[in-house]
TIMI-2910 file (N, C-alpha, C, CB; in pm, 1 decimal, decimal comma, always signed):
<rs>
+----------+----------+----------+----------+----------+----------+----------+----------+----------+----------+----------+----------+------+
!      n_x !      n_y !      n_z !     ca_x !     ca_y !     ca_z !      c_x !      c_y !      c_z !     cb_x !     cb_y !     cb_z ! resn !
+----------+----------+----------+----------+----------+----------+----------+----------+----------+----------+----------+----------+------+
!  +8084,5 ! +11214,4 !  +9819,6 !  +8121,0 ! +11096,2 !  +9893,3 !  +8216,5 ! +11137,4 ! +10005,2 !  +8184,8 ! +10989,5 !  +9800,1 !  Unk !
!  +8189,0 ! +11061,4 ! +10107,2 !  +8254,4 ! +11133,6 ! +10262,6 !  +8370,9 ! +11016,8 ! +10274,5 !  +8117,9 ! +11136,8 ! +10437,9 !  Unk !
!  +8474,6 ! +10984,7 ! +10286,0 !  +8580,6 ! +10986,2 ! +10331,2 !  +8571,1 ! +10921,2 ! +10469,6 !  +8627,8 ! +11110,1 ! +10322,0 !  Unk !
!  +8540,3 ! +10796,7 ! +10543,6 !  +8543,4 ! +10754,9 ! +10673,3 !  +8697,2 ! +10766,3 ! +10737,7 !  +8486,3 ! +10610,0 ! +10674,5 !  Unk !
!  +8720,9 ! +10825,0 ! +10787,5 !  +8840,4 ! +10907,6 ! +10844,8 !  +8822,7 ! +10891,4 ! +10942,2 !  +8865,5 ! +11037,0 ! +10827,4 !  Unk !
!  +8697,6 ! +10867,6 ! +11040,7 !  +8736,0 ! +10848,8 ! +11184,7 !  +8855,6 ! +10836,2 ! +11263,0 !  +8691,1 ! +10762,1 ! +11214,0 !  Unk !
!  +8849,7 ! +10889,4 ! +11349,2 !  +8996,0 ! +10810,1 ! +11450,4 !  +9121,2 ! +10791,5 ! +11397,3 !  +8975,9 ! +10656,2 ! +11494,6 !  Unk !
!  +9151,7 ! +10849,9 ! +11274,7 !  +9271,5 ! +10813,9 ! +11213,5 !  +9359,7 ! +10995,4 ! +11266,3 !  +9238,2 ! +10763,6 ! +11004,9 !  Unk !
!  +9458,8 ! +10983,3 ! +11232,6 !  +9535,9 ! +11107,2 ! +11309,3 !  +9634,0 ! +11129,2 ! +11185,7 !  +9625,8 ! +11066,5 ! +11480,6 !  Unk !
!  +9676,8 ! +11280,3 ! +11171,4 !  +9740,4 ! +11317,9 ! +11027,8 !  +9862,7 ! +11267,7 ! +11046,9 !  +9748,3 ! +11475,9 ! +10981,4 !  Unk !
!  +9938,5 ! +11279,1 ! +11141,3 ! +10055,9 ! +11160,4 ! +11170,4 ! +10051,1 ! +11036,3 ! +11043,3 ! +10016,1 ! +11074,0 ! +11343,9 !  Unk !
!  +9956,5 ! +10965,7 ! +11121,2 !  +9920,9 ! +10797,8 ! +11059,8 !  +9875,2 ! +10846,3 ! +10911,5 !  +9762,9 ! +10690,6 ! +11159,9 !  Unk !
!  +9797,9 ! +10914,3 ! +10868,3 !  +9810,8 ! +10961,9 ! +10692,5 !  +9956,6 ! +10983,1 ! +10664,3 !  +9725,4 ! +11124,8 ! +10646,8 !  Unk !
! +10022,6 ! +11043,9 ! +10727,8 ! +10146,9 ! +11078,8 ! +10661,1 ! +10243,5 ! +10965,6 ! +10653,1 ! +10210,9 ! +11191,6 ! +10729,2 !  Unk !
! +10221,4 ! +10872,6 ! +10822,4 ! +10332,2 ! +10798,0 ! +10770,9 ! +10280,8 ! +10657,6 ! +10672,4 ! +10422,1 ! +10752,6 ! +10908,0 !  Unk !
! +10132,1 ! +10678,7 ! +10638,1 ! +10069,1 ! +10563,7 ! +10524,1 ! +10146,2 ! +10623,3 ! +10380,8 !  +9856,1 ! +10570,1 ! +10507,1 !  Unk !
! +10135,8 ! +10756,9 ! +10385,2 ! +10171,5 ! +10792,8 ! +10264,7 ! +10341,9 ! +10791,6 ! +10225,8 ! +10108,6 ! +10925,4 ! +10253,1 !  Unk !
! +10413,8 ! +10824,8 ! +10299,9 ! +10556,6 ! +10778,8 ! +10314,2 ! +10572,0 ! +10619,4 ! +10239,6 ! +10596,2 ! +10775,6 ! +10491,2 !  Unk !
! +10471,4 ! +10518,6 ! +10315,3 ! +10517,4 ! +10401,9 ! +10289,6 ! +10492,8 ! +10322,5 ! +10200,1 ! +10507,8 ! +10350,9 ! +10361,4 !  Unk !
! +10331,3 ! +10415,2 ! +10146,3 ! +10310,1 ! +10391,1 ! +10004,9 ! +10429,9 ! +10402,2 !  +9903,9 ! +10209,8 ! +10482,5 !  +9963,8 !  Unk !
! +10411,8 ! +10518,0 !  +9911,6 ! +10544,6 ! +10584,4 !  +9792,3 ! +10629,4 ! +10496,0 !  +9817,4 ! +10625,9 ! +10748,3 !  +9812,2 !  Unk !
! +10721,8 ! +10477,9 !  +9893,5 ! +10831,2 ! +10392,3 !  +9942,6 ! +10815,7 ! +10266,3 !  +9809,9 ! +10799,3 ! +10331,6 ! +10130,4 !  Unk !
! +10727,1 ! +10193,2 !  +9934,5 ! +10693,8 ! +10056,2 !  +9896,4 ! +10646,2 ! +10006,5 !  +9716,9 ! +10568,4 ! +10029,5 ! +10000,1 !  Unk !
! +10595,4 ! +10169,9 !  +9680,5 ! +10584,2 ! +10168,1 !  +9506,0 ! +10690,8 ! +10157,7 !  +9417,3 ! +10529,8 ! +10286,9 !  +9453,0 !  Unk !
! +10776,7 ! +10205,3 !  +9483,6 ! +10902,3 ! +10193,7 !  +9411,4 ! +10915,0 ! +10384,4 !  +9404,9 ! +10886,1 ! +10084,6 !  +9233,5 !  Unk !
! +10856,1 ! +10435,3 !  +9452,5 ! +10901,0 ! +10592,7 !  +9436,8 ! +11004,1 ! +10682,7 !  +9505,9 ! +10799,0 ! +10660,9 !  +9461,5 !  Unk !
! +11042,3 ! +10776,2 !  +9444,7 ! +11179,3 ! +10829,6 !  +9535,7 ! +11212,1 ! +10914,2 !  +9666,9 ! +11243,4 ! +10901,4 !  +9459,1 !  Unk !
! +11270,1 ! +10804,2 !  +9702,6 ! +11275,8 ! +10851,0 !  +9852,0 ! +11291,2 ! +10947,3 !  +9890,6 ! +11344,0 ! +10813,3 !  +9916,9 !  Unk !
! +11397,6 ! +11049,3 !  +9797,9 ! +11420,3 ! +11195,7 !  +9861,2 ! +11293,6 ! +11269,5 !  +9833,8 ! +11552,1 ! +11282,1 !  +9794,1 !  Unk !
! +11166,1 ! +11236,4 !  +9741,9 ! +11101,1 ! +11292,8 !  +9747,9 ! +10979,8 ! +11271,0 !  +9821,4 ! +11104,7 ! +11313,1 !  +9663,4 !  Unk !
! +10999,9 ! +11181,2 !  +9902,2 ! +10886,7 ! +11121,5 !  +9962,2 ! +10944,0 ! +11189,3 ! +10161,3 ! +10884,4 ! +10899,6 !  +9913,4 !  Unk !
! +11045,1 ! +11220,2 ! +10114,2 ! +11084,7 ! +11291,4 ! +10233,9 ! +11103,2 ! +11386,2 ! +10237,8 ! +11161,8 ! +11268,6 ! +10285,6 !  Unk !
! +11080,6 ! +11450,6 ! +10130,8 ! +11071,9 ! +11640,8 ! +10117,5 ! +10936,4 ! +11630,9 ! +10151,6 ! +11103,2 ! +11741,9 !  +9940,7 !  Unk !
! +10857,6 ! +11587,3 ! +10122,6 ! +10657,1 ! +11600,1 ! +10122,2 ! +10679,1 ! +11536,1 ! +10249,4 ! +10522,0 ! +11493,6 !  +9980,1 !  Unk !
! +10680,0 ! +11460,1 ! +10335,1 ! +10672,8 ! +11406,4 ! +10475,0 ! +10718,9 ! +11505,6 ! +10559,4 ! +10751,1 ! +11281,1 ! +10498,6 !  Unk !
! +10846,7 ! +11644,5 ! +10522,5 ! +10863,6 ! +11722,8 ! +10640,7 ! +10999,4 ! +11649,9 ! +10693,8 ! +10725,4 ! +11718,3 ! +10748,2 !  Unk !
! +11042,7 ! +11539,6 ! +10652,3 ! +11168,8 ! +11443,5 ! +10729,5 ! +11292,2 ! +11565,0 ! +10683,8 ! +11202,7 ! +11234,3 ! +10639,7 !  Unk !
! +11372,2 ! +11609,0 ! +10820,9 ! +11452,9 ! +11632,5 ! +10832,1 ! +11592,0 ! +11581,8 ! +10735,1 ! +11433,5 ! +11618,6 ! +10933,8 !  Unk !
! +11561,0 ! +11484,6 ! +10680,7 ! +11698,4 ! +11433,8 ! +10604,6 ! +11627,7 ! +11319,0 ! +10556,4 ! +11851,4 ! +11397,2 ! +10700,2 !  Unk !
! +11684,5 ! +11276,0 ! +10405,1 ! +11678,0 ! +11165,2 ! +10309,4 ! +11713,0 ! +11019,4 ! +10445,1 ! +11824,4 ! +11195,4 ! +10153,6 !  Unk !
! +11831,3 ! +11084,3 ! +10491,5 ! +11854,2 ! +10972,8 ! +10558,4 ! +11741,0 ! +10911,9 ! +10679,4 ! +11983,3 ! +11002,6 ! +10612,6 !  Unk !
! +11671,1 ! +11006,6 ! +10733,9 ! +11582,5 ! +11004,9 ! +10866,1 ! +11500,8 ! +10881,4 ! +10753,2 ! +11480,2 ! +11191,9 ! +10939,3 !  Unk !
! +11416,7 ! +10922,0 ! +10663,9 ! +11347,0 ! +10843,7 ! +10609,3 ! +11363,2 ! +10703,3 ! +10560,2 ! +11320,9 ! +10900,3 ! +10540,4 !  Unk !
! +11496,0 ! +10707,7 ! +10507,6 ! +11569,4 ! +10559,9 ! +10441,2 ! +11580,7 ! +10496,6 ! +10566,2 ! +11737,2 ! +10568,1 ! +10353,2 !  Unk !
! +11620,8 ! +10552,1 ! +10736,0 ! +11613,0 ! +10473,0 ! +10831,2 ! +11502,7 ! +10434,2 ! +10904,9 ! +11680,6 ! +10506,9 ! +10894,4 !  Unk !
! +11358,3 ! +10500,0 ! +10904,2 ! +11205,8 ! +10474,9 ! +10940,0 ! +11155,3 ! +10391,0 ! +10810,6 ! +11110,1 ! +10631,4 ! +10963,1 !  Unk !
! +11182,6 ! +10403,6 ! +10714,0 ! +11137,0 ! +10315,5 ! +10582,5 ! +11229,8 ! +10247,9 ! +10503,4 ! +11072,0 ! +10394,1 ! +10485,0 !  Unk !
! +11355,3 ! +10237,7 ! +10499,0 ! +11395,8 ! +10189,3 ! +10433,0 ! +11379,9 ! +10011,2 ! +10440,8 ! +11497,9 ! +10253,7 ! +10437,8 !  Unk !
! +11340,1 !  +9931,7 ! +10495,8 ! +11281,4 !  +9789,4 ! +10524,2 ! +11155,0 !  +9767,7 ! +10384,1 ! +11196,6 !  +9789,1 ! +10713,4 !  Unk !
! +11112,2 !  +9911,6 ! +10374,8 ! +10949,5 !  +9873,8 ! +10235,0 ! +11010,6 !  +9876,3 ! +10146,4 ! +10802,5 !  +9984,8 ! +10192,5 !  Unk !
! +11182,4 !  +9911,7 ! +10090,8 ! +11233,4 !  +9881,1 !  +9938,3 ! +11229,5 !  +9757,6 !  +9898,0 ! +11366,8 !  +9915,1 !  +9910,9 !  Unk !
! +11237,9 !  +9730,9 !  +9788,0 ! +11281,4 !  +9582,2 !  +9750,5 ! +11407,9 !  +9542,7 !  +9759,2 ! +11254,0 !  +9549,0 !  +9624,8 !  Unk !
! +11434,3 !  +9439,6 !  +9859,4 ! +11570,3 !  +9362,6 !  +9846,2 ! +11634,6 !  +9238,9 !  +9761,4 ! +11584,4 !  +9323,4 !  +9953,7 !  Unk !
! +11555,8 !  +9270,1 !  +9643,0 ! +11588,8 !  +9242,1 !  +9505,8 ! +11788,0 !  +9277,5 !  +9451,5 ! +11462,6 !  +9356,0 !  +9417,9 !  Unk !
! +11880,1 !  +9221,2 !  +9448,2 ! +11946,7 !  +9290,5 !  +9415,0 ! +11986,0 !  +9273,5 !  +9303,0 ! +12011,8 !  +9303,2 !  +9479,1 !  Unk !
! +11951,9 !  +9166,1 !  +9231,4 ! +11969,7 !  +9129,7 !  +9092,4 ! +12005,5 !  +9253,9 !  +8984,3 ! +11836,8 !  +9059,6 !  +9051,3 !  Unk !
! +11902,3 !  +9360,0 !  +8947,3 ! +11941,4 !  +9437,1 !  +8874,6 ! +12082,4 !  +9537,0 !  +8907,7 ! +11830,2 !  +9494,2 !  +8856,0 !  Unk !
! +12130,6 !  +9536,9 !  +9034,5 ! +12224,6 !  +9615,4 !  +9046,7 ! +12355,6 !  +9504,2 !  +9017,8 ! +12212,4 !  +9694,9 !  +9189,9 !  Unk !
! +12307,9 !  +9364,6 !  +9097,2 ! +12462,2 !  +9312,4 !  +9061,9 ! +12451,0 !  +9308,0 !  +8909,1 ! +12510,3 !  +9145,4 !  +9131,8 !  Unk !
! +12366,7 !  +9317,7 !  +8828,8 ! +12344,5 !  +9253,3 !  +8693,6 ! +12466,1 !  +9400,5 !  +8594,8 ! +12113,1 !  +9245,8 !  +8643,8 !  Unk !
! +12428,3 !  +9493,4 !  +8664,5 ! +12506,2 !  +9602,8 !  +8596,1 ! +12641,8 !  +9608,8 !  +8671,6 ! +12426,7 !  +9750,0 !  +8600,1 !  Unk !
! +12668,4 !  +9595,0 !  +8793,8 ! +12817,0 !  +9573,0 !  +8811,5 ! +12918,3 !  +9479,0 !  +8781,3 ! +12833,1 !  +9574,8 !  +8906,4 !  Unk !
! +12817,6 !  +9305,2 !  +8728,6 ! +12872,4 !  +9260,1 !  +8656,3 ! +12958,9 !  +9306,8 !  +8507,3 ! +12797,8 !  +9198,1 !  +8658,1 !  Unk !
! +12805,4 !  +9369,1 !  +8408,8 ! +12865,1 !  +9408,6 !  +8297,2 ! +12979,8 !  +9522,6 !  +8320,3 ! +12757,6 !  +9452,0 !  +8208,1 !  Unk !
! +12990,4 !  +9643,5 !  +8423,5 ! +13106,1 !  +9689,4 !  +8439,9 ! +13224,0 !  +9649,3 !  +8406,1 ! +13113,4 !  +9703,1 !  +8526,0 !  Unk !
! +13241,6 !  +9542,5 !  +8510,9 ! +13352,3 !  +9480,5 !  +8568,0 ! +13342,5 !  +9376,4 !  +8453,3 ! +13344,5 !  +9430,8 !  +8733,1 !  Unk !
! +13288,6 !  +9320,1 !  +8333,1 ! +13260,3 !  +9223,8 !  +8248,1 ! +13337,5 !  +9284,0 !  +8124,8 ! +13103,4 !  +9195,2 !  +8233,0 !  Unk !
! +13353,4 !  +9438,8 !  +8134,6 ! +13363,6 !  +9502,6 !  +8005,6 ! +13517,0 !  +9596,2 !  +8030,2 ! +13206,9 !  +9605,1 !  +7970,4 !  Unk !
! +13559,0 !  +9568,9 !  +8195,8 ! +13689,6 !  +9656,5 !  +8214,2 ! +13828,6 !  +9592,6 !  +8192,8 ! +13692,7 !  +9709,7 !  +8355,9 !  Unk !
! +13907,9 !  +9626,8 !  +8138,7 ! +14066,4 !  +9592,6 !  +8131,8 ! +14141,4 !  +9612,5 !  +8230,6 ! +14134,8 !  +9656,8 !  +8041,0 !  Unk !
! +14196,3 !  +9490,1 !  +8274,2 ! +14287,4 !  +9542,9 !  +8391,8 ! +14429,4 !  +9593,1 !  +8288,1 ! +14328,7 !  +9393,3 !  +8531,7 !  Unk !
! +14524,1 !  +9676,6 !  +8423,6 ! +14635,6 !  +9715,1 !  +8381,2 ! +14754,2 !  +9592,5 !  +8372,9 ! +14666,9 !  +9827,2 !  +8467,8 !  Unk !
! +14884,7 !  +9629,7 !  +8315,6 ! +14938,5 !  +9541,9 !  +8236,5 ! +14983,7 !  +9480,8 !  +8379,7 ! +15046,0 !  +9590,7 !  +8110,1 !  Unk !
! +15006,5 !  +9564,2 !  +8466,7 ! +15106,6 !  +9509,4 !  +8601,7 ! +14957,9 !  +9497,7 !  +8726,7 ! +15274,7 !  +9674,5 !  +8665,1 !  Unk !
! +14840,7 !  +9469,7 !  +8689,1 ! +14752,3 !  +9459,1 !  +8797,1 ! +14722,2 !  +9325,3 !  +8841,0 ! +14636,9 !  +9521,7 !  +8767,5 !  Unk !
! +14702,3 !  +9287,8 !  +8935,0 ! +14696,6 !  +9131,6 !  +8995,4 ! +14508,7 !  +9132,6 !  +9040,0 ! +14836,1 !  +9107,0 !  +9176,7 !  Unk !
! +14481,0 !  +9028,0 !  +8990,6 ! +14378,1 !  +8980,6 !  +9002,0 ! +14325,1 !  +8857,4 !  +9057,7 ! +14355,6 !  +8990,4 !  +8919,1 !  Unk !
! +14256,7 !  +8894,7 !  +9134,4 ! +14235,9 !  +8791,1 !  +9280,4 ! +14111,3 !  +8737,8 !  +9290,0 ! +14252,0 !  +8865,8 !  +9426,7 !  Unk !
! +14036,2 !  +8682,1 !  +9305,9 ! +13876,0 !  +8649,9 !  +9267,7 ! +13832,9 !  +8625,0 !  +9429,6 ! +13844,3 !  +8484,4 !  +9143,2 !  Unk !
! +13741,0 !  +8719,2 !  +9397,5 ! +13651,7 !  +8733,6 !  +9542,7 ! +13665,6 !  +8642,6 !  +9647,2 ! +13507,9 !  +8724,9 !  +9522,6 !  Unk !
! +13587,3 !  +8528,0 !  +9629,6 ! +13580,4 !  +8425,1 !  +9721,9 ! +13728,6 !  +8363,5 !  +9777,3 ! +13496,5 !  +8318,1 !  +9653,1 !  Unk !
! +13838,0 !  +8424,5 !  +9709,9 ! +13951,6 !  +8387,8 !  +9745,1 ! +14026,8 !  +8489,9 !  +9817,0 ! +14011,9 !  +8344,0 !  +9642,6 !  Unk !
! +13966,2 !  +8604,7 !  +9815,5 ! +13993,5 !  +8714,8 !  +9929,5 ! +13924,4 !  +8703,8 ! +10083,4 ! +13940,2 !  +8853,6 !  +9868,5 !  Unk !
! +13796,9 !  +8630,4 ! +10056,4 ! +13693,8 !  +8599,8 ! +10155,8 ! +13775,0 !  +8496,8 ! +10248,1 ! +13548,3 !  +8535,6 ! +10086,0 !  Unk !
! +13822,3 !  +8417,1 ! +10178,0 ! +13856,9 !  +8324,5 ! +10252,7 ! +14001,1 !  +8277,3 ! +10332,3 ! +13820,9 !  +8250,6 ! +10183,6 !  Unk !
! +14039,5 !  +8388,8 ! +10309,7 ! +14203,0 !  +8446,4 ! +10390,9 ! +14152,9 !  +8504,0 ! +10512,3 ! +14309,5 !  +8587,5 ! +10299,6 !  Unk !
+----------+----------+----------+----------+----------+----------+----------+----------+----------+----------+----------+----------+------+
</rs>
């Protein structure tokens, strides 16, 4: 089976395949070692828009952090939206 490839240019394979991976959820530094990108960062700035901007699971674990830490006996505690708004 032949592959209709016409007119397509290895460029445009590479940067389909970049954005696959990306967009799968796969890792970026390695999707930019196989692309040839000069730096993790070159790539996170040409692709980084195909991640998910989901942030739920990250605030979900900095909650429990900060859910599970002791402040010190002399530490003052200020709640966000009340720093925001000074």
């Amino acid at each position: 089976m032949k592959a209709d490839l016409e007119g397509l240019k290895v460029h445009e394979l590479r940067h389909t395949f970049v954005a696959l991976s990306i967009a799968s959820g796969g890792d970026a530094r390695k999707a930019s070692i196989r692309a040839g990108h000069s730096s993790v960062a070159f790539t996170l700035d040409r692709y980084g828009h195909l991640f998910e901007d989901d942030d739920a699971p990250d605030m979900a674990k900095l909650d429990a952090l900060i859910g599970n830490a002791k402040p010190s006996d002399d530490a003052q505690i200020t709640a966000l939206r009340q720093i925001a708004n000074t």
